[in-house]
N, C-alpha and C positions, 0 to 999 in steps of 0.2 A: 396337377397331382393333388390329390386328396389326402390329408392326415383325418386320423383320427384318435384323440385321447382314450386311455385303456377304458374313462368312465361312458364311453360312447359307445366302444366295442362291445362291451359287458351290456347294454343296451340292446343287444342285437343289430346292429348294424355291419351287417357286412360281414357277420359273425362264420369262421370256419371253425373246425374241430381245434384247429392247431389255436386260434386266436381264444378259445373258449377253456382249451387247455394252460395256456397263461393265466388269463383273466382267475380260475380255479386255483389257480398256485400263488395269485396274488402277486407276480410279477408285475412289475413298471415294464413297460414296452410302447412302442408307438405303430401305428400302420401305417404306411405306404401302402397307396391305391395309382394305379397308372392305367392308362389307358392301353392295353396289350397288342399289336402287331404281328398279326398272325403270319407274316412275310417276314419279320426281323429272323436274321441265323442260329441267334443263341438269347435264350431267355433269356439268363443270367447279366450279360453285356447289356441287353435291352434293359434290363430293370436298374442299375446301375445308372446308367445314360439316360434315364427316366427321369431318377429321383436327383438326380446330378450328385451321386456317392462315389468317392473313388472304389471300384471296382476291385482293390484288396481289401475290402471292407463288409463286400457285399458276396453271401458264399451260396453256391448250389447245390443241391443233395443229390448224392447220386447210390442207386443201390449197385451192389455186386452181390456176386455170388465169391463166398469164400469155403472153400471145403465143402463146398454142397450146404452149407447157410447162408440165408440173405445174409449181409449189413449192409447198414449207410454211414456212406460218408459225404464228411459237410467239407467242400474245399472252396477257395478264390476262386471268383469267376475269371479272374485275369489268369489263373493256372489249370492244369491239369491233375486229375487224378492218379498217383503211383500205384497201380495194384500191386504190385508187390510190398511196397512201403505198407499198405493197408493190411494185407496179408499180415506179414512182422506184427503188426498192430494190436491184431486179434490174436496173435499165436496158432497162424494156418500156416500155411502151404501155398496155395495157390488162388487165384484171387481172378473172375474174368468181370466184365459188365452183365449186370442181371438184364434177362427174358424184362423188357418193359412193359408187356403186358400182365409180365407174374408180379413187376414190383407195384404197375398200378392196384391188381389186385389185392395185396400183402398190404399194401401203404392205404390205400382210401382216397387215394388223389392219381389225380392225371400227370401224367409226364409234362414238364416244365413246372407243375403246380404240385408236385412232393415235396412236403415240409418235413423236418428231422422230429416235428410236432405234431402230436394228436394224431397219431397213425393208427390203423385201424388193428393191426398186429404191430405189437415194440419189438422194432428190433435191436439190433447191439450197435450202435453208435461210436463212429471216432470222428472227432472233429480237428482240423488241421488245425499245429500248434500256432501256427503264427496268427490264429485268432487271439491270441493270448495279446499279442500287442496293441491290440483297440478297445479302445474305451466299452464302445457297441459295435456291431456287427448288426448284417440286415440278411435275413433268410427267407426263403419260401412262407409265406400263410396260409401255406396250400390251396392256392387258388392261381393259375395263371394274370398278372398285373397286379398280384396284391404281396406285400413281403411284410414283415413284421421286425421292426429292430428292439435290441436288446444289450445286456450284456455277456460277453461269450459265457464268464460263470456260470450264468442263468441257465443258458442252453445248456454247459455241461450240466448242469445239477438235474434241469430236469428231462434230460435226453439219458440221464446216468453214461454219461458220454466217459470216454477215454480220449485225451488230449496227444496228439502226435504227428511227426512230421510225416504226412502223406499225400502233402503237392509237389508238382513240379512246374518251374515257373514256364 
């Protein structure tokens, strides 16, 4: 596995939208580059098991649909997404898993490779609160075997996230 320093990334190497969108905000972050397994079950577990991260550390973004609007939500790979918790979140109603062909569209990234970053439409962001309890956290860079770690602050400030409990273990 590959790191690479933020002054590397801003170099263009290996540069995504989401890492190009850091690099612009002047964020401290690191990359995680892995060699991707197009047979592994779950991105998230894979990337995780990659970088040797405990897995409540490292979170996947998943879209829904809430009320007939996208959001994302960033939760634990080690857990599942509550749509209803999510729903509560935003102040909807009801909440299913978004069309994946509408969220690649919407997002600018491939499914397993959606980051809560540099999306090509912003959407309304909640991030599960028990990110609150890690130093960093490690999320999609919008690329399949590439994730980008941070501090959750970070992500909320610049996802203009909403922090709240919407996993389940």
């Amino acid at each position: 596995m590959a790191k690479k320093s933020k002054k590397q990334q801003q170099s263009g190497a290996g540069g995504t939208p989401a890492t190009v969108a850091l690099s612009a905000a002047g964020v401290e972050f690191t990359v995680h580059a892995y060699e991707h397994d197009p047979a592994h079950p779950s991105y998230g577990e894979e990337a995780a098991e990659a970088m040797g991260v405990s897995p409540e550390r490292v979170f996947k973004t998943l879209v829904a649909d809430v009320d007939g609007a996208l959001v994302v939500a960033v939760v634990p790979v080690a857990g599942s997404l509550d749509l209803k918790a999510l729903a509560t979140a935003v102040g909807g109603k009801r909440a299913a898993m978004a069309d994946p062909t509408l969220a690649e569209r919407t997002t600018g990234y491939v499914r397993g490779g959606i980051s809560p970053l540099g999306q090509r439409k912003k959407l309304r962001t909640v991030l599960d609160a028990s990110a609150d309890t890690h130093a960093t956290i490690c999320v999609s860079a919008g690329r399949r075997g590439l994730e980008v770690e941070l501090p959750p602050v970070d992500l909320l400030k610049l996802t203009e996230a909403v922090s709240a409990p919407i996993a389940r273990a």
